[in-house]
C-alpha positions in Angstrom: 38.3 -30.5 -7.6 37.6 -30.8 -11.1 39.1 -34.2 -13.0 40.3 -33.8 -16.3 40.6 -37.1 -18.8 43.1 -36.9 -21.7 43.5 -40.1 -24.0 45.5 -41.2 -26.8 48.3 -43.6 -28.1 51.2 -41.1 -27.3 53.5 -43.3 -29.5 55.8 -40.5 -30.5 55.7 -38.1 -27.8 56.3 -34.4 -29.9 55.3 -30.5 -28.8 51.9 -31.6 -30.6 51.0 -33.8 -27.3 52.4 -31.4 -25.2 50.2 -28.5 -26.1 47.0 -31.0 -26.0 48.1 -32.1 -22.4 48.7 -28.5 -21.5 45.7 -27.1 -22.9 44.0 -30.3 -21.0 45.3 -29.7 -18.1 44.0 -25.6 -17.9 40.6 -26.9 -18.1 40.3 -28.6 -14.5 42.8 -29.3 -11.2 44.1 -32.6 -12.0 45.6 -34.8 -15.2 45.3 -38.1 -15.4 45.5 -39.6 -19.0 44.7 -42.5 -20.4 47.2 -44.7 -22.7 45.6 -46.5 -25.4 46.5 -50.4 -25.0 48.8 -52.1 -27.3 46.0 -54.5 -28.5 44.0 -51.6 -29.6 46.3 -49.5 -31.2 48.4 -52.8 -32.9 47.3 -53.4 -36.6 46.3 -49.8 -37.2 49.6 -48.7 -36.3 53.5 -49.8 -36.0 54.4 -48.7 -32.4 57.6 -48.0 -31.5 57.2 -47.7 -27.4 54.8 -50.7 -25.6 52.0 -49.2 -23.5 54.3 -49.5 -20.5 56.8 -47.0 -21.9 54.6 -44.9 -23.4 52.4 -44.3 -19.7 55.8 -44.4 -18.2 57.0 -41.4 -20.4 53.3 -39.5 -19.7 53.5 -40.6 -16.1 56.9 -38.4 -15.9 55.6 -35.4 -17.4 54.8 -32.3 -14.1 51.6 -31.3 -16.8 50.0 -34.8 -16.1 49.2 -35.4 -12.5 48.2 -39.7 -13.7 49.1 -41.8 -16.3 47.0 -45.2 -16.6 46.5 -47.9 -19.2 43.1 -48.0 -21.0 41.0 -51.1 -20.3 41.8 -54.3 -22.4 38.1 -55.0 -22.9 35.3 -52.8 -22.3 36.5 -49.1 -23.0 34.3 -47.1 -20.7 34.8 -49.2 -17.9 37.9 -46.9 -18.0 35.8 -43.7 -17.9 34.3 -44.9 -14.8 37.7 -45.6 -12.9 39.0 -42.2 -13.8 35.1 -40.4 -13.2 36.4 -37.5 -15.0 34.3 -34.1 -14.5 35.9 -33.0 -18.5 36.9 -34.8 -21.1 39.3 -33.5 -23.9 39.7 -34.8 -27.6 42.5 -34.1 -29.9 41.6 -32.0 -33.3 42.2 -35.5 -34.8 40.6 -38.1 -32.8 37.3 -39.1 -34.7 34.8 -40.0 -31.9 31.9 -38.0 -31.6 32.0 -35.1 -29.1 28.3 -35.3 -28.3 28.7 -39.3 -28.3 31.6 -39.5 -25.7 29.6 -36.8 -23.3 26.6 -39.3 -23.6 29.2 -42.3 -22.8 30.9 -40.5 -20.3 27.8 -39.5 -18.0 26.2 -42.7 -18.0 29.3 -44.1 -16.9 29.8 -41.6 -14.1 26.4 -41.0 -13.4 27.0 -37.0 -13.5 27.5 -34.4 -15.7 30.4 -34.7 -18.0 31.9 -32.0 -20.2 33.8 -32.5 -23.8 36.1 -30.2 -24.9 38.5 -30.8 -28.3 42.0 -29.1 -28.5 42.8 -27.1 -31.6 45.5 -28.6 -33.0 48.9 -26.9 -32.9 50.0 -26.0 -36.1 53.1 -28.5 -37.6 53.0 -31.3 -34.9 51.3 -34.6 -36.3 52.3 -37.8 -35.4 51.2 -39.3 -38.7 53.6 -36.7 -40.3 56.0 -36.6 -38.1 56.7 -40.6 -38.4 55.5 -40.6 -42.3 
């Protein structure tokens, strides 16, 4: 069974999220994505859902089989709770592909694949809440 991570702050949930999470989710057997954490998202962002909505709304979608809230402190500690067997990226999320691999397997202790969705055309959420 292969374990498929999805991230992201999921503020404004639009078909842009749902074609990542669906593209995510061909990739492996199971979903479980993690929602980034008010106190890391707060100050680059105005959010309009807490964390708690915004896992709850992910949590009740059939494409995602896990919602969970990202780690308050260290980040990968995350990565190792899920011990995801792929990772996927959004066309707009600016870490490093080879960088979160590296992460992700010394986390996990086992191989780790990254993958970044294309975006789908006309769905930002900077645009869309411009």
């Amino acid at each position: 069974m292969k374990n498929v991570m999805a991230q992201g702050t999921f503020d404004v949930l639009h078909p842009g999220h749902l074609y990542y999470l669906e593209r995510s989710a061909d990739l492996g057997d199971k979903l479980i994505v993690v929602v980034a954490r008010d106190s890391r998202v707060r100050g680059r962002k105005d959010l309009e859902f807490s964390e708690e909505e915004r896992r709850e709304m992910l949590d009740s979608l059939e494409v995602v089989d896990r919602a969970v809230l990202g780690s308050e402190g260290d980040i990968y500690s995350t990565v190792k709770e899920v011990d995801p067997d792929i990772i996927t990226l959004g066309h707009d999320q600016k870490h490093s592909d080879e960088e979160v691999k590296e992460m992700a397997e010394d986390a996990t202790n086992h191989k780790v694949e990254v993958h970044r969705i294309k975006e789908r055309e006309g769905y930002s959420s900077s645009e869309i809440k411009g």
